[in-house]
TIPAKOL-514050 format. One line per 8 residues: their letters; for each residue x, y, z of N, C-alpha, C, O. Coordinates in steps of 0.1 Angstrom, whole numbers, plus 2048, in hexadecimal, padded with zeros to 3 digits. Atoms other than C-alpha are relative to their C-alpha. Layout:
// residues N
A> X Y Z X Y Z X Y Z X Y Z ~ ...
// end
This chain:
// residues 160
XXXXXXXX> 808 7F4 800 800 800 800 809 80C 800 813 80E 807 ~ 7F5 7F1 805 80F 824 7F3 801 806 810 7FC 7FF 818 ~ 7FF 7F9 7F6 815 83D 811 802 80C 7FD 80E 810 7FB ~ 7FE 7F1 801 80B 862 80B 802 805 80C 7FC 804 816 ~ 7FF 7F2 7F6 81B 87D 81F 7FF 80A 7FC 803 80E 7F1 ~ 806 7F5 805 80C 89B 81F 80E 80E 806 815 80A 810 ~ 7FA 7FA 7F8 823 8BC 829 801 80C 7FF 805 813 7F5 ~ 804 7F5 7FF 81C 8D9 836 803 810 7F8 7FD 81B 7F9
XXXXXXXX> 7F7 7F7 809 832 8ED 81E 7F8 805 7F7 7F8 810 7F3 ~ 803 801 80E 81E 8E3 802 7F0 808 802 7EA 80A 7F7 ~ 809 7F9 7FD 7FE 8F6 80F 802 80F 7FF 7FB 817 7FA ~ 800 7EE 7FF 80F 919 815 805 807 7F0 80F 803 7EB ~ 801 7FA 809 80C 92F 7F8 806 80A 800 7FD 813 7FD ~ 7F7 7F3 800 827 94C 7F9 7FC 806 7F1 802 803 7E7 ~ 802 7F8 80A 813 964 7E3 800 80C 805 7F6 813 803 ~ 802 7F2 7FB 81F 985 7F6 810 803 7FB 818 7FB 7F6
XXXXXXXX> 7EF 800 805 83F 997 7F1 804 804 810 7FB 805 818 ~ 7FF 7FC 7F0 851 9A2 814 80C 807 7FB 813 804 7F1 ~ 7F5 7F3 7FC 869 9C0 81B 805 801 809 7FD 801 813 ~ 7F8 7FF 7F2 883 9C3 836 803 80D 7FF 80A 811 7F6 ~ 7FA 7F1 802 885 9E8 83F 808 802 811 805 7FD 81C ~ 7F6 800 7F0 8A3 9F4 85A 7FC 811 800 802 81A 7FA ~ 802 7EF 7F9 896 A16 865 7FC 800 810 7F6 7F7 815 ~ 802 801 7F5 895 A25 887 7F5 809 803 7F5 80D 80F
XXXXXXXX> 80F 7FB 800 874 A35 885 7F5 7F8 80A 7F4 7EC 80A ~ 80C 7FF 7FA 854 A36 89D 7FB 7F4 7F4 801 7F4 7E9 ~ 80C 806 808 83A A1A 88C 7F8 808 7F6 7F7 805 7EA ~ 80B 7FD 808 821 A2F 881 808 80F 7FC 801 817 7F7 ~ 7F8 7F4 806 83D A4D 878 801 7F4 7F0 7F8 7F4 7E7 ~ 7FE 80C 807 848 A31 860 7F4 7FE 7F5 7F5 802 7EA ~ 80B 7FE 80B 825 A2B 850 7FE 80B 7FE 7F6 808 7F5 ~ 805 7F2 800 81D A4E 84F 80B 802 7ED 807 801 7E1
XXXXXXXX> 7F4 800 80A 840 A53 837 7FB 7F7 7F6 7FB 7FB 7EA ~ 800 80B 80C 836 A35 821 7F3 801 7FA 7F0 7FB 7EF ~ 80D 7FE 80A 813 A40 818 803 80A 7FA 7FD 80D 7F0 ~ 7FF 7F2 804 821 A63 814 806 7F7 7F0 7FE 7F5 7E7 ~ 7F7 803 806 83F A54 7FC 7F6 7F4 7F2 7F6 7F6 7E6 ~ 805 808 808 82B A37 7EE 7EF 7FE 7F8 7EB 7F7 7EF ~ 80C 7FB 805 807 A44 7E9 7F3 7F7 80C 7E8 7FB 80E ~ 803 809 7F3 7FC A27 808 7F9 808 804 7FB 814 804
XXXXXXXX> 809 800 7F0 7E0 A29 820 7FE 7F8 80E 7F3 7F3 813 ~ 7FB 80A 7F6 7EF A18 83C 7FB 804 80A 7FC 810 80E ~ 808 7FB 7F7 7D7 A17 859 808 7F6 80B 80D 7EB 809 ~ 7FD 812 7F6 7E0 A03 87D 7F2 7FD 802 7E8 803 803 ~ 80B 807 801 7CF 9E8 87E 7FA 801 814 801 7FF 81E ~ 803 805 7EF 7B8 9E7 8A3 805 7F7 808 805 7F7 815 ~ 7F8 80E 7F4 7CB 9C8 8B1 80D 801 7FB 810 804 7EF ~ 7EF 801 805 7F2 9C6 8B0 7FB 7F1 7FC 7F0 7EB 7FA
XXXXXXXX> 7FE 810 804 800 9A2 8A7 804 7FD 80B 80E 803 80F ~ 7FD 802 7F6 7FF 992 8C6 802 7F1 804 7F8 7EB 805 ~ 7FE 806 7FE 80F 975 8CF 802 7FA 80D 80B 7FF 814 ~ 7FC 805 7F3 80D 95E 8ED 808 7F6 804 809 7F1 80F ~ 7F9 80A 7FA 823 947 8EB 811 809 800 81B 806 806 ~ 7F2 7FA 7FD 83D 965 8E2 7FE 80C 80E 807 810 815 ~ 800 7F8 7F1 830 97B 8FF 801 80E 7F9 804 818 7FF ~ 7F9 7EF 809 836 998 8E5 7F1 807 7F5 7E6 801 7F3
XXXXXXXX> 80A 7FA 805 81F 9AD 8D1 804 809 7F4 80E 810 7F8 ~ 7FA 7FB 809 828 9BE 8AF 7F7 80B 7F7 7EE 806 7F0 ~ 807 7F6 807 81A 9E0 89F 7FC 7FB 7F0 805 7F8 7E8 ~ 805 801 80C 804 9D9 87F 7F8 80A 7FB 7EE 80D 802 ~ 806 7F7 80B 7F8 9F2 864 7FB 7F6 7F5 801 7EB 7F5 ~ 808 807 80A 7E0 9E5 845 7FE 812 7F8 7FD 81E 7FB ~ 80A 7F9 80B 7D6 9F3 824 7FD 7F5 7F5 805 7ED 7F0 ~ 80E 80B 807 7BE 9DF 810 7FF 80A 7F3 7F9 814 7F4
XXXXXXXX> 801 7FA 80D 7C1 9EB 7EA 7F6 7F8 7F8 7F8 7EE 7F2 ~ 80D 80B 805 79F 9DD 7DE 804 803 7EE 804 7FA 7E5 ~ 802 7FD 80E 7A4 9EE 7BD 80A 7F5 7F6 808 7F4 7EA ~ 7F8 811 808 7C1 9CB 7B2 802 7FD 809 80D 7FA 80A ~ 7FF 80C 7F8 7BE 9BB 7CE 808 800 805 80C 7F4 806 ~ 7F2 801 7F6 7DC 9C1 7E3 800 804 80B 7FC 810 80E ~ 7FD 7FC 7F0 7E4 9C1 806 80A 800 807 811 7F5 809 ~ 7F5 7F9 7F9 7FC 9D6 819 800 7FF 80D 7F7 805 814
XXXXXXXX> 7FD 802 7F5 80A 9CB 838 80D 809 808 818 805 804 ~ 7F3 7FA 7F7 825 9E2 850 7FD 7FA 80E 7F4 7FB 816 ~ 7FF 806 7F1 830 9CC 86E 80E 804 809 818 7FF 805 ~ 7F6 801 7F8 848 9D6 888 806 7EE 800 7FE 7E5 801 ~ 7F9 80B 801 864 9B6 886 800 800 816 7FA 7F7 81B ~ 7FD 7F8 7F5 86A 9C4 8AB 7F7 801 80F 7EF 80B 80E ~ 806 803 7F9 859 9BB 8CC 80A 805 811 810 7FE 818 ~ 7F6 7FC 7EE 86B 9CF 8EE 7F7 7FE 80A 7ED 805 808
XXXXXXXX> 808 802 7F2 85A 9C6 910 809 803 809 814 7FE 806 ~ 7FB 7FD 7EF 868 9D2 934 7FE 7F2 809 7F3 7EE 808 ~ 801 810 7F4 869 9B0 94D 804 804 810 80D 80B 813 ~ 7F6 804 7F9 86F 9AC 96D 80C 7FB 802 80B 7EF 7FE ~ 7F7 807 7FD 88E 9A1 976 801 7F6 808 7FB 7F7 813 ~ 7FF 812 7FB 895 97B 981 806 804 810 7FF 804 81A ~ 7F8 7FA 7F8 8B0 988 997 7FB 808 80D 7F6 812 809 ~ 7FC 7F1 7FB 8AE 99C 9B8 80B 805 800 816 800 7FE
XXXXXXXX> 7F0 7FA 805 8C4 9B6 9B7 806 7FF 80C 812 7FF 80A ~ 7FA 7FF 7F3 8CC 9B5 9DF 7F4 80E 805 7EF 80E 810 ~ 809 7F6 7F9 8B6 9D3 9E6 7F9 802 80C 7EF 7FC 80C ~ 80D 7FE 7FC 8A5 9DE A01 7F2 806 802 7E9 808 80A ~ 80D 7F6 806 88E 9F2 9F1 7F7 7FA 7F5 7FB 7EF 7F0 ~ 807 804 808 875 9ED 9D9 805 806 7F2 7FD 80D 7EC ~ 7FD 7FB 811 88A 9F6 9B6 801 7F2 800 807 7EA 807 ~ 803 80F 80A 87F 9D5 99F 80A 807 7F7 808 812 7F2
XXXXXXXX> 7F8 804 80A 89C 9D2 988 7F7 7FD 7F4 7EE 7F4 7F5 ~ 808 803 80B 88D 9D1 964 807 7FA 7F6 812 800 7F5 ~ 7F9 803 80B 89A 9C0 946 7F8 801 7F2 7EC 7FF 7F2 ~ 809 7FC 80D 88F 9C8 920 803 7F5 7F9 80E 7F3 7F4 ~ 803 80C 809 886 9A9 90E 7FB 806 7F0 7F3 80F 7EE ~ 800 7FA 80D 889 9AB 8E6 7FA 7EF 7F6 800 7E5 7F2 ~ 801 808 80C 876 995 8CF 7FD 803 7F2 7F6 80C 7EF ~ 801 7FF 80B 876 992 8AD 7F1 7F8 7F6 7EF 7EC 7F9
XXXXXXXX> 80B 808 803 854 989 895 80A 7F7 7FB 809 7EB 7FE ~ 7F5 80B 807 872 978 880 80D 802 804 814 80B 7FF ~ 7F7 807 7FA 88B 96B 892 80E 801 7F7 819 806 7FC ~ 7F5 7FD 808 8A2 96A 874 800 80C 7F9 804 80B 7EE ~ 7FE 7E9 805 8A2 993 86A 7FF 805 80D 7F6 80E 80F ~ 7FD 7FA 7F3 8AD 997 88F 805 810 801 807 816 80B ~ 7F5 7F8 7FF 8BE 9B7 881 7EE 80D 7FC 7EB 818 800 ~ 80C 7F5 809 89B 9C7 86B 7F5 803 809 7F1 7FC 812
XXXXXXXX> 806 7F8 7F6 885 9DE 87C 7F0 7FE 800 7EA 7FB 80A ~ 80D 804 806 863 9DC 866 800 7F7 7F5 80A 7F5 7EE ~ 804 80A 80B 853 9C4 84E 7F7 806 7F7 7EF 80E 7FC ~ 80A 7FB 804 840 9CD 830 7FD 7F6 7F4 805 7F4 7EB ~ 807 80C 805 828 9B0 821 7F6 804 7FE 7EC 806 805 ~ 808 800 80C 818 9B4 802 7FB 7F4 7F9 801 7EC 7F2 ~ 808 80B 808 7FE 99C 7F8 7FD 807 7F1 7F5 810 7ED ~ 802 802 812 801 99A 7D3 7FB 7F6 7FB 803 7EE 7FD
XXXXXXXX> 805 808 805 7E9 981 7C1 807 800 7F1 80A 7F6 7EB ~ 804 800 812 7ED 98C 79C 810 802 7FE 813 806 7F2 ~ 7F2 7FD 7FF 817 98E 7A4 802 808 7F3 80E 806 7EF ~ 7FD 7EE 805 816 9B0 78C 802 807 807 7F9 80F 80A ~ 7FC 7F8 7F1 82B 9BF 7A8 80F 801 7F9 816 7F8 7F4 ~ 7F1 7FD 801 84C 9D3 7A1 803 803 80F 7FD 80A 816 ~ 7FB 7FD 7F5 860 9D0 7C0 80D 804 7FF 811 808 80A ~ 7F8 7F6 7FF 87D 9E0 7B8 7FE 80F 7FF 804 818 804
XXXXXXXX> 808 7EF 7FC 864 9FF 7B1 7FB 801 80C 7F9 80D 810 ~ 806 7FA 7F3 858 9FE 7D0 80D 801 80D 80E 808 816 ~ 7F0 7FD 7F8 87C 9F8 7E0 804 80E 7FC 801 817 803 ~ 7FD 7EF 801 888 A19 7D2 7F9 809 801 7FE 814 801 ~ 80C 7F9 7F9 868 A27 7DD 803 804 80B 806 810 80E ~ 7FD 7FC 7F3 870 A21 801 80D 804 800 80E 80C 809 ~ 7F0 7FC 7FF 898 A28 7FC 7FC 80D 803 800 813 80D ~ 7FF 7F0 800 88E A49 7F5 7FA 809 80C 7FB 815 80B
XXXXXXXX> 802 7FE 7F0 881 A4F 818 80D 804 805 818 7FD 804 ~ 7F1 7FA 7F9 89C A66 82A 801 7F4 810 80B 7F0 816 ~ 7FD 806 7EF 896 A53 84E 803 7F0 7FF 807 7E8 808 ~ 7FF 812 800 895 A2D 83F 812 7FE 7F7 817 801 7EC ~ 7F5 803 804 8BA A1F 841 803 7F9 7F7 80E 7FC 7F2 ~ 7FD 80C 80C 8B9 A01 827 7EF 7F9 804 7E7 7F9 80D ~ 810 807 803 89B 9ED 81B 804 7F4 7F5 80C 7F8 7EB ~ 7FF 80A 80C 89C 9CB 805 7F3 7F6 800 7EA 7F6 808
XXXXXXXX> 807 80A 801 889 9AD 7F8 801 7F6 808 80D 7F9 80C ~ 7FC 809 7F7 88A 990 80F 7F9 7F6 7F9 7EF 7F9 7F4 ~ 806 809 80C 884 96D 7FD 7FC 7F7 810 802 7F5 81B ~ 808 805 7F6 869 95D 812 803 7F1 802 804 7ED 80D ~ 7FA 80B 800 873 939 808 80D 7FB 80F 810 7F0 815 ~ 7F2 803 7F7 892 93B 821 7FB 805 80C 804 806 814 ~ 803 7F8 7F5 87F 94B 83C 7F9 7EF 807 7F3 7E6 800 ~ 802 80E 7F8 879 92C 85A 7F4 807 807 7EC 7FE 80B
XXXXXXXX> 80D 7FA 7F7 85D 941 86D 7F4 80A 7F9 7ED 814 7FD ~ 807 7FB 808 84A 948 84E 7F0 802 801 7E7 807 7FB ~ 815 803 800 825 940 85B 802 80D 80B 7F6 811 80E ~ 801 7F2 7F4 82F 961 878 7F9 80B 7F6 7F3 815 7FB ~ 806 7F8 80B 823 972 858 7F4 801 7FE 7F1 809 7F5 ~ 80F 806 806 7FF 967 855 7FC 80B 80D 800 80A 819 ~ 806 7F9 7F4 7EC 984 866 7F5 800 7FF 7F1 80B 801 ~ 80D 7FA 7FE 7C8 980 863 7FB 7F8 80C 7F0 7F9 811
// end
């Protein structure tokens, strides 16, 4: 008797494009610039991206281009929280020692600041026009393509 394996790979459909942008810009300073520059209506969405198994929470903007069907995603990569500290410090006062915990939505672009994921169906998408789009932003330090194939935490992407 044959033996189908089925695998999970062969389900996910990478029809978006994704952007690694390194700027040190506010969130919504950031979209503000990119609708100015790109013609965008980048709104935040009511709920961050909140994850509970990362304990972290990640700023998301949408714009919904009904007119071909494309959808624009700006996510903070970038998750800072404050902690208690494990540690006492010796004290005998009440100063709690704090530590700043840093996660990342993708783990591997430890270095990139925001994400920008474009659902393209009809892949009639220039992405080096829209890379020299953002280049031209005075406050965004570098911006590139990122090939989604090589990305291991590719489903952190799925925001609905």
């Amino acid at each position: 008797m044959a033996l189908h394996k089925l695998l999970v790979d062969d389900f996910y459909d990478a029809s978006f494009s994704l952007f690694a942008i390194h700027c040190r810009l506010e969130d919504y300073r950031l979209a503000y610039l990119l609708n100015k520059y790109l013609q965008l209506n980048l709104q935040r969405k009511e709920h961050d991206l909140d994850y509970n198994y990362f304990d972290a929470s990640f700023a998301i903007f949408e714009w919904e281009n009904e007119k071909i069907d494309r959808v624009w995603n700006l996510v903070s990569n970038v998750s800072k929280k404050e902690e208690a500290a494990l540690q006492s410090s010796g004290s005998l006062f009440d100063n709690q020692a704090t530590v700043t915990r840093t996660v990342n939505l993708l783990p591997e672009l430890k270095t990139v600041d925001y994400l920008i994921k474009v659902s393209n169906e009809d892949r009639h998408f220039n992405e080096k026009l829209i890379l020299n789009q953002i280049q031209t932003i005075p406050q965004v330090i570098t911006t590139y393509s990122v090939n989604i194939d090589q990305l291991k935490s590719k489903e952190n992407l799925i925001f609905d």
